[in-house]
N, C-alpha and C positions, 0 to 999 in steps of 0.2 A: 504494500500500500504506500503509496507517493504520501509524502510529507511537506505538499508543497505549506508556503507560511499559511493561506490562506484554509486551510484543511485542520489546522491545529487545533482543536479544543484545549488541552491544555500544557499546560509548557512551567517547566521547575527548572532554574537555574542554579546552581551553586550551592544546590540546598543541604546543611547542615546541622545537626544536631547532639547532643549533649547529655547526660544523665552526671548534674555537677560538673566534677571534672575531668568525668570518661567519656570521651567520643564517641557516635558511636556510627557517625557516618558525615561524611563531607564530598563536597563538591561535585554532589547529586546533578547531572544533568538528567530531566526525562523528559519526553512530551508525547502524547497522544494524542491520535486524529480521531476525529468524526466519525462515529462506528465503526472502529477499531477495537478490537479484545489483543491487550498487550497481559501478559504474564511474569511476573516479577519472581522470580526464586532463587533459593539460597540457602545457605548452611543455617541450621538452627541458633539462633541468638545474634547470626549476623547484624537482625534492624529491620528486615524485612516490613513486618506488623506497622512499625514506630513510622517508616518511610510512609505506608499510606495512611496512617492518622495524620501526617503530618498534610499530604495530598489533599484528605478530604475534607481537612480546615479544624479537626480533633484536637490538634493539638498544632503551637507553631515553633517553629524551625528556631537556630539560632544567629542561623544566619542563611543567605537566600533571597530566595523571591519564588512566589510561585501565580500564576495570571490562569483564568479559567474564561474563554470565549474573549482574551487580549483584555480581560477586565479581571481585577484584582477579587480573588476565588472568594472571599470572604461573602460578596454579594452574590454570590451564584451557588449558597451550599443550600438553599430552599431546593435547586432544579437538581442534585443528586442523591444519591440512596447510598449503605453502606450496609451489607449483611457481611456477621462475624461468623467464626466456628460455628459458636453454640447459636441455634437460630432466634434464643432471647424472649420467646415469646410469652407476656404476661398471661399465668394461669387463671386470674380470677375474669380473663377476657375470651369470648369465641372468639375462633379463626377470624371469620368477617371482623368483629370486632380489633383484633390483632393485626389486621393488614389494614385496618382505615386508621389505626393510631397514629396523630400526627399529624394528619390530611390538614386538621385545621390551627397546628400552629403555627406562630407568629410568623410572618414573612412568605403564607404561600396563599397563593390567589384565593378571596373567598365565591363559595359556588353551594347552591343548593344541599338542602341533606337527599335531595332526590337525585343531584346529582354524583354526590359523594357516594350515594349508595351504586349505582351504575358504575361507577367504576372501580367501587370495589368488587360486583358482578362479576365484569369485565375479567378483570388479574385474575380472581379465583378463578373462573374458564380457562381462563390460557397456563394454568401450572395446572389445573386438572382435581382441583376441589371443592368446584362448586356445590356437590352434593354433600360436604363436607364444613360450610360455612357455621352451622349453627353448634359445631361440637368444640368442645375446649382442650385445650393442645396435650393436657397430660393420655385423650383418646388418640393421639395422631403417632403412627412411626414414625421412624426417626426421620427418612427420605421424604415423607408427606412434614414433617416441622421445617426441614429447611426448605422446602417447596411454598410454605405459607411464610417463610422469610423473606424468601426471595420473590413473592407476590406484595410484599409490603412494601418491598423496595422498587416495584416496579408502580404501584398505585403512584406514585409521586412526578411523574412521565420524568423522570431523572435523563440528564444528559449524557451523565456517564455513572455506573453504578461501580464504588470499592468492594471489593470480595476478598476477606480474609479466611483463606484457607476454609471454607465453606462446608467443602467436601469430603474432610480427612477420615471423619468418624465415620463413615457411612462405610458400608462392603462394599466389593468392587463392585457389583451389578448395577445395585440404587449408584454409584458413584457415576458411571459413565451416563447410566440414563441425566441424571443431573446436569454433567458436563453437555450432552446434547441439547436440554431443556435451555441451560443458560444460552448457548450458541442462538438456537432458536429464536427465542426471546428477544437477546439484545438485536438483532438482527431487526426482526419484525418490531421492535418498538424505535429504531435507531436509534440506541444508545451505544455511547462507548463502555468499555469496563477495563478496570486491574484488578485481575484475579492473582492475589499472594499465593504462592503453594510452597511446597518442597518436594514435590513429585515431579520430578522432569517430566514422564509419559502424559500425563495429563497437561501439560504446559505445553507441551510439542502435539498435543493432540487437538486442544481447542485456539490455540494462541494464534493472531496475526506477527507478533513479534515477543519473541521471547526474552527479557533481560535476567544479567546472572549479577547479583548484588554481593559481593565476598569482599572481607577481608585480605589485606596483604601484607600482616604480619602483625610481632605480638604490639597490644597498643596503637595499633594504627588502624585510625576511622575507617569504615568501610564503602565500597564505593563500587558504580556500574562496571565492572569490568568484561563483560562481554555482550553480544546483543547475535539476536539469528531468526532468521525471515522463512519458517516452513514456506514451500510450497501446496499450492492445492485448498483447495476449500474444505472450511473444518465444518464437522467433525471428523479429522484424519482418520484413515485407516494403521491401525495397530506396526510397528514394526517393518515400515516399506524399510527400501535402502537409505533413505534420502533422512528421514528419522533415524536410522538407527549409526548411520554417521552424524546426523546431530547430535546425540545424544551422547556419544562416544567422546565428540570433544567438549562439551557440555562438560561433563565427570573431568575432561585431564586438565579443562579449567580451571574445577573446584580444587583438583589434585596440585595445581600448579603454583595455588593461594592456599595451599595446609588446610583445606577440607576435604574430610571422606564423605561420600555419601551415604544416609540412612536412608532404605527405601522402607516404602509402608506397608504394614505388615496386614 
Protein backbone atom coordinates (compact mmCIF):
# COMPACT_ATOMS: atom_id res chain seq x y z
CA UNK A 1 0.00 0.00 0.00
CA UNK A 2 1.52 3.48 -1.25
CA UNK A 3 2.19 5.97 1.55
CA UNK A 4 1.78 8.73 -0.46
CA UNK A 5 1.44 12.05 2.33
CA UNK A 6 -1.98 12.58 1.28
CA UNK A 7 -3.16 8.67 2.37
CA UNK A 8 -1.65 9.02 5.80
CA UNK A 9 -4.11 8.93 8.77
CA UNK A 10 -1.71 8.85 11.07
CA UNK A 11 1.92 9.74 11.57
CA UNK A 12 4.27 9.57 15.02
CA UNK A 13 7.49 11.12 14.88
CA UNK A 14 10.31 10.67 17.22
CA UNK A 15 8.10 9.22 19.74
CA UNK A 16 9.60 8.54 23.08
CA UNK A 17 8.99 7.28 26.39
CA UNK A 18 9.96 6.66 29.89
CA UNK A 19 8.90 4.67 33.03
CA UNK A 20 11.00 7.46 35.55
CA UNK A 21 14.34 6.95 34.40
CA UNK A 22 14.15 3.69 32.29
CA UNK A 23 13.59 4.20 28.79
CA UNK A 24 11.67 2.34 27.31
CA UNK A 25 11.55 3.32 23.75
CA UNK A 26 12.70 6.25 21.46
CA UNK A 27 12.71 7.71 18.27
CA UNK A 28 9.46 5.86 17.39
CA UNK A 29 8.89 6.79 13.73
CA UNK A 30 5.26 5.12 12.58
CA UNK A 31 2.58 6.01 10.29
CA UNK A 32 -0.54 4.52 8.90
CA UNK A 33 -2.63 4.92 5.99
CA UNK A 34 -6.39 4.98 5.29
CA UNK A 35 -7.54 1.39 5.67
CA UNK A 36 -4.55 -0.04 6.38
CA UNK A 37 -4.01 -3.08 9.18
CA UNK A 38 -0.39 -2.43 10.02
CA UNK A 39 0.92 -5.05 12.90
CA UNK A 40 3.21 -4.16 15.48
CA UNK A 41 5.30 -7.15 17.33
CA UNK A 42 7.93 -7.86 19.52
CA UNK A 43 9.63 -9.57 22.33
CA UNK A 44 7.63 -9.58 25.47
CA UNK A 45 8.21 -6.38 27.69
CA UNK A 46 9.82 -4.66 24.68
CA UNK A 47 6.97 -1.58 24.94
CA UNK A 48 4.89 -2.87 22.48
CA UNK A 49 1.24 -2.23 24.71
CA UNK A 50 2.95 1.36 26.16
CA UNK A 51 3.68 2.31 22.06
CA UNK A 52 -0.03 2.06 21.31
CA UNK A 53 -1.56 3.65 24.40
CA UNK A 54 0.74 6.08 23.64
CA UNK A 55 -0.81 6.12 19.63
CA UNK A 56 -4.29 6.01 20.83
CA UNK A 57 -3.96 9.24 23.13
CA UNK A 58 -3.91 6.77 26.75
CA UNK A 59 -1.20 7.97 27.67
CA UNK A 60 1.48 10.71 26.35
CA UNK A 61 4.98 10.30 25.11
CA UNK A 62 7.94 12.03 26.44
CA UNK A 63 8.81 13.37 23.81
CA UNK A 64 7.44 13.30 20.19
CA UNK A 65 4.64 14.38 18.28
CA UNK A 66 2.04 12.32 17.04
CA UNK A 67 -0.91 14.08 14.31
CA UNK A 68 -4.20 11.82 13.51
CA UNK A 69 -5.99 13.00 9.98
CA UNK A 70 -2.57 16.06 9.85
CA UNK A 71 -4.47 17.20 13.19
CA UNK A 72 -3.19 16.83 16.59
CA UNK A 73 -4.77 13.14 17.73
CA UNK A 74 -5.92 14.48 20.93
CA UNK A 75 -9.12 15.98 18.87
CA UNK A 76 -9.62 12.88 16.98
CA UNK A 77 -9.77 10.07 19.98
CA UNK A 78 -13.89 10.52 19.82
CA UNK A 79 -13.55 8.91 15.96
CA UNK A 80 -11.31 5.70 17.36
CA UNK A 81 -11.91 2.55 19.29
CA UNK A 82 -9.27 0.48 21.27
CA UNK A 83 -10.07 -3.36 22.27
CA UNK A 84 -7.48 -4.87 24.91
CA UNK A 85 -6.60 -8.67 25.69
CA UNK A 86 -9.39 -9.05 28.18
CA UNK A 87 -12.54 -7.92 26.13
CA UNK A 88 -13.58 -5.80 29.54
CA UNK A 89 -16.83 -6.12 29.31
CA UNK A 90 -19.11 -4.68 32.21
CA UNK A 91 -21.02 -7.63 33.90
CA UNK A 92 -23.99 -5.86 35.48
CA UNK A 93 -24.54 -4.63 31.44
CA UNK A 94 -26.07 -6.88 28.26
CA UNK A 95 -24.16 -7.38 25.20
CA UNK A 96 -26.22 -4.49 23.54
CA UNK A 97 -25.81 -2.62 26.56
CA UNK A 98 -21.99 -3.32 26.42
CA UNK A 99 -21.36 -2.25 22.90
CA UNK A 100 -23.55 1.07 23.18
CA UNK A 101 -21.31 2.01 26.27
CA UNK A 102 -19.97 5.34 25.49
CA UNK A 103 -21.95 6.08 22.37
CA UNK A 104 -22.90 9.07 24.27
CA UNK A 105 -19.92 10.57 25.81
CA UNK A 106 -18.55 13.70 25.86
CA UNK A 107 -17.14 14.66 22.49
CA UNK A 108 -19.16 12.35 20.11
CA UNK A 109 -21.86 13.45 17.94
CA UNK A 110 -25.32 13.47 19.61
CA UNK A 111 -28.20 11.22 17.77
CA UNK A 112 -31.27 9.79 18.79
CA UNK A 113 -31.60 6.76 21.25
CA UNK A 114 -33.48 5.26 18.16
CA UNK A 115 -30.76 5.89 16.54
CA UNK A 116 -28.12 4.69 18.87
CA UNK A 117 -30.12 1.65 19.01
CA UNK A 118 -29.78 0.98 15.09
CA UNK A 119 -26.43 0.97 15.23
CA UNK A 120 -25.99 -0.90 18.00
CA UNK A 121 -28.22 -3.52 15.78
CA UNK A 122 -26.01 -2.99 13.07
CA UNK A 123 -22.38 -4.18 15.00
CA UNK A 124 -24.18 -6.95 16.71
CA UNK A 125 -25.14 -8.36 12.97
CA UNK A 126 -21.86 -7.83 11.53
CA UNK A 127 -19.79 -9.99 14.44
CA UNK A 128 -22.68 -12.27 14.48
CA UNK A 129 -24.75 -11.67 17.86
CA UNK A 130 -27.55 -10.29 17.25
CA UNK A 131 -29.55 -13.20 18.60
CA UNK A 132 -27.40 -12.61 21.50
CA UNK A 133 -27.88 -8.91 22.56
CA UNK A 134 -30.17 -9.39 25.47
CA UNK A 135 -27.64 -11.86 27.48
CA UNK A 136 -24.84 -10.71 29.93
CA UNK A 137 -21.39 -11.43 29.19
CA UNK A 138 -20.57 -13.92 32.01
CA UNK A 139 -23.24 -16.32 29.32
CA UNK A 140 -20.87 -15.47 26.37
CA UNK A 141 -17.56 -17.75 25.33
CA UNK A 142 -14.63 -16.41 25.28
CA UNK A 143 -14.45 -15.95 21.18
CA UNK A 144 -18.25 -14.44 21.32
CA UNK A 145 -16.65 -11.77 24.58
CA UNK A 146 -14.10 -10.60 22.21
CA UNK A 147 -16.52 -10.43 19.30
CA UNK A 148 -18.89 -8.14 21.52
CA UNK A 149 -15.54 -6.05 22.18
CA UNK A 150 -14.62 -5.77 19.03
CA UNK A 151 -18.44 -4.63 18.05
CA UNK A 152 -18.16 -1.95 20.66
CA UNK A 153 -15.38 -0.74 19.07
CA UNK A 154 -16.73 -0.76 15.88
CA UNK A 155 -20.25 1.19 17.02
CA UNK A 156 -18.01 4.31 17.22
CA UNK A 157 -17.42 4.26 13.15
CA UNK A 158 -13.63 4.65 14.40
CA UNK A 159 -11.13 5.78 11.84
CA UNK A 160 -8.79 3.44 12.82
CA UNK A 161 -9.28 0.92 15.66
CA UNK A 162 -5.86 -0.20 18.43
CA UNK A 163 -5.89 -3.94 19.13
CA UNK A 164 -3.83 -5.15 21.89
CA UNK A 165 -3.15 -8.47 21.51
CA UNK A 166 -6.90 -9.22 21.26
CA UNK A 167 -6.58 -12.69 20.20
CA UNK A 168 -3.98 -14.53 22.47
CA UNK A 169 -6.38 -16.24 24.86
CA UNK A 170 -8.47 -17.67 22.45
CA UNK A 171 -7.57 -21.45 20.72
CA UNK A 172 -6.20 -21.45 17.43
CA UNK A 173 -9.69 -22.00 15.70
CA UNK A 174 -11.83 -19.06 17.49
CA UNK A 175 -8.34 -17.21 16.99
CA UNK A 176 -8.12 -17.39 13.03
CA UNK A 177 -11.93 -17.10 12.65
CA UNK A 178 -11.39 -13.70 14.62
CA UNK A 179 -8.20 -12.61 12.63
CA UNK A 180 -10.79 -13.09 9.56
CA UNK A 181 -13.61 -11.21 11.26
CA UNK A 182 -11.23 -8.23 12.14
CA UNK A 183 -9.84 -8.37 8.26
CA UNK A 184 -13.51 -8.26 7.32
CA UNK A 185 -14.72 -5.62 9.34
CA UNK A 186 -12.06 -3.19 9.04
CA UNK A 187 -12.21 -3.49 5.51
CA UNK A 188 -16.01 -3.14 5.12
CA UNK A 189 -16.20 -0.34 7.72
CA UNK A 190 -12.84 1.41 6.34
CA UNK A 191 -11.15 1.74 9.11
CA UNK A 192 -7.41 1.50 9.70
CA UNK A 193 -6.11 -0.71 12.71
CA UNK A 194 -2.76 -1.71 14.86
CA UNK A 195 -3.02 -4.81 15.95
CA UNK A 196 -0.15 -5.49 18.89
CA UNK A 197 0.67 -9.27 18.81
CA UNK A 198 3.72 -11.58 19.49
CA UNK A 199 2.80 -14.07 17.09
CA UNK A 200 4.43 -13.51 13.97
CA UNK A 201 1.97 -16.18 11.83
CA UNK A 202 -0.94 -14.17 12.62
CA UNK A 203 0.85 -10.62 11.82
CA UNK A 204 2.05 -12.12 8.55
CA UNK A 205 -1.35 -13.43 8.04
CA UNK A 206 -3.70 -10.43 8.49
CA UNK A 207 -1.11 -7.46 8.28
CA UNK A 208 -0.75 -4.82 5.28
CA UNK A 209 2.78 -4.05 6.82
CA UNK A 210 4.30 -5.80 9.44
CA UNK A 211 6.61 -3.71 12.08
CA UNK A 212 9.32 -5.49 14.44
CA UNK A 213 9.73 -3.01 17.62
CA UNK A 214 13.08 -4.61 19.77
CA UNK A 215 15.42 -3.62 21.73
CA UNK A 216 19.24 -3.32 20.87
CA UNK A 217 20.90 -3.83 23.92
CA UNK A 218 21.07 -3.97 27.74
CA UNK A 219 19.55 -0.27 28.73
CA UNK A 220 18.99 0.92 25.57
CA UNK A 221 15.39 2.25 24.54
CA UNK A 222 13.61 0.21 22.00
CA UNK A 223 12.80 1.11 18.61
CA UNK A 224 11.29 0.05 14.91
CA UNK A 225 13.97 -1.98 13.62
CA UNK A 226 12.53 -3.73 10.81
CA UNK A 227 9.36 -3.39 8.60
CA UNK A 228 7.97 -6.02 5.79
CA UNK A 229 5.04 -5.72 3.17
CA UNK A 230 3.23 -9.53 2.66
CA UNK A 231 2.13 -9.86 -0.54
CA UNK A 232 -1.46 -10.81 -1.46
CA UNK A 233 -4.76 -10.16 0.17
CA UNK A 234 -5.24 -11.16 3.76
CA UNK A 235 -6.60 -13.28 5.19
CA UNK A 236 -3.06 -15.16 3.82
CA UNK A 237 -2.97 -18.53 3.30
CA UNK A 238 -0.98 -20.60 6.06
CA UNK A 239 2.92 -21.12 5.32
CA UNK A 240 3.23 -20.06 1.35
CA UNK A 241 7.19 -19.50 0.55
CA UNK A 242 6.92 -15.98 0.55
CA UNK A 243 5.63 -16.10 4.41
CA UNK A 244 7.77 -18.52 5.41
CA UNK A 245 10.94 -16.52 4.31
CA UNK A 246 9.38 -13.65 6.07
CA UNK A 247 9.05 -15.17 8.88
CA UNK A 248 12.60 -16.70 8.96
CA UNK A 249 14.02 -13.25 8.84
CA UNK A 250 11.53 -11.94 11.18
CA UNK A 251 13.04 -14.41 14.01
CA UNK A 252 17.13 -13.60 12.88
CA UNK A 253 15.94 -10.05 13.40
CA UNK A 254 14.62 -10.74 16.95
CA UNK A 255 17.85 -13.10 17.04
CA UNK A 256 20.08 -10.35 15.94
CA UNK A 257 18.69 -7.64 18.85
CA UNK A 258 19.09 -10.76 21.83
CA UNK A 259 15.50 -11.97 21.43
CA UNK A 260 14.36 -15.54 21.23
CA UNK A 261 11.07 -16.00 20.35
CA UNK A 262 8.08 -17.41 22.47
CA UNK A 263 5.56 -18.97 20.27
CA UNK A 264 1.94 -19.53 21.66
CA UNK A 265 1.07 -22.32 23.08
Amino acid sequence: MSMREESVLLAARQLAFSYGKAPVFAGVDLSIARREIVCLIGASGCGKSTLLRLLAGLAEPAAGSLAVDAEDAARHSARSSVVFQSPALLPWLTVAENVGFGLGFAGRPAESKAARRSRIDRVLALVGLAEHATKKPQALSGGMAQRAALARALARDPEIIYLDEPFSSLDAVTRESMQDLLVELAHRQQSAALLVTHDIDEALRIGDRVLLLACCGDGTPARIVGEWRPDGKAPRQHRSLQLNAMREDILNSLSSHGHAWVPDL
